[in-house]
C-alpha positions in Angstrom: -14.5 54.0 51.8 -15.8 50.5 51.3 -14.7 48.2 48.4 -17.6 45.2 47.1 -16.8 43.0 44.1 -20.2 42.7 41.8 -21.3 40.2 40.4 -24.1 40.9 37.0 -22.4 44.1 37.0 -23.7 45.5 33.8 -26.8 46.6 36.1 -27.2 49.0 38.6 -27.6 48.4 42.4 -30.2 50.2 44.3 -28.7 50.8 47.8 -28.5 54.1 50.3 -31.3 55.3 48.9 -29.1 55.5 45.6 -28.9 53.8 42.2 -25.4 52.6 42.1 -23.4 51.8 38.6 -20.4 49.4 39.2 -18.2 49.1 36.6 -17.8 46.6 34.4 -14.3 44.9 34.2 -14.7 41.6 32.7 -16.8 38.7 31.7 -16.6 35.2 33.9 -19.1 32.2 33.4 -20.7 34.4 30.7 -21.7 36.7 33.7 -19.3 40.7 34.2 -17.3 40.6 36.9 -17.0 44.6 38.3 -16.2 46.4 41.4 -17.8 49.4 43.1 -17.0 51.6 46.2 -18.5 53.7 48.3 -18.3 56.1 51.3 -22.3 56.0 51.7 -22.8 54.5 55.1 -26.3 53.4 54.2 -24.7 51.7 50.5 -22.5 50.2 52.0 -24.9 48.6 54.9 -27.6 47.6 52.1 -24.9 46.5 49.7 -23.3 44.0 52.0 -26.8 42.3 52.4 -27.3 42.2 48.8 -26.9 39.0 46.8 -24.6 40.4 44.0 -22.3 42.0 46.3 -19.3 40.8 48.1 -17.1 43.3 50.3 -13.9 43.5 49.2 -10.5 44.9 50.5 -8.8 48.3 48.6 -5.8 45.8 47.7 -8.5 43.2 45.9 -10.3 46.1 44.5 -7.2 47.9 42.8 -5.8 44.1 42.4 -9.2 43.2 40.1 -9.1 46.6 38.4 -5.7 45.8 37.2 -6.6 42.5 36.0 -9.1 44.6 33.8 -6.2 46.5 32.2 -4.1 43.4 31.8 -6.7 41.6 29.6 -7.5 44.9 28.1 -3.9 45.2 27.1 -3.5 41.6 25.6 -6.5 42.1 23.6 -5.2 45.2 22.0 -1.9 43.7 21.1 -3.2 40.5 20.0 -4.8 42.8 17.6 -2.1 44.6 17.0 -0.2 41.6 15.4 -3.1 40.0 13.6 -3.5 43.6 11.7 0.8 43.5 10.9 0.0 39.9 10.0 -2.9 40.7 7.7 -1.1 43.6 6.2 2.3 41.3 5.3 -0.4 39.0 3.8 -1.5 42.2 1.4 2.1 43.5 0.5 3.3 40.1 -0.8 1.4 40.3 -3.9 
């Protein structure tokens, strides 16, 4: 299995003879950041001569995909308190 960090990752990536999807995990310089793998020996040839695509190890890949869930998480709890904050805004009344 190969690992690539993408870069414009809201697109697809024709390589191996294959449209690839990476998957989006977050926006940086107004740009998502995502990761895709691969066991495709002709993907993974075409992908690491492609300009969006850097190759990546497993431990960056599954270290970026958790970054995904970490700002996932913050934005849900940041939520989260704004909605308790709103609603002791409505009870005081």
């Amino acid at each position: 299995m190969a690992y690539f960090r993408i870069l414009n990752a809201r697109q697809s990536i024709r390589a191996g003879g294959q449209d690839l999807e990476p998957e989006p995990l977050f926006l940086q310089n107004g740009s998502w950041v995502g990761v895709l793998s691969t066991d495709n020996e002709q993907a993974v040839k075409d992908l690491a001569e492609h300009p969006l695509a850097n190759p990546i190890s497993q431990s960056d890949y599954d270290g970026l995909k958790k970054k995904r869930d970490e700002i996932h998480d913050k934005l849900i709890s940041n939520k989260a308190v704004s909605y308790t904050h709103l609603r002791a805004h409505e009870t005081r009344g």
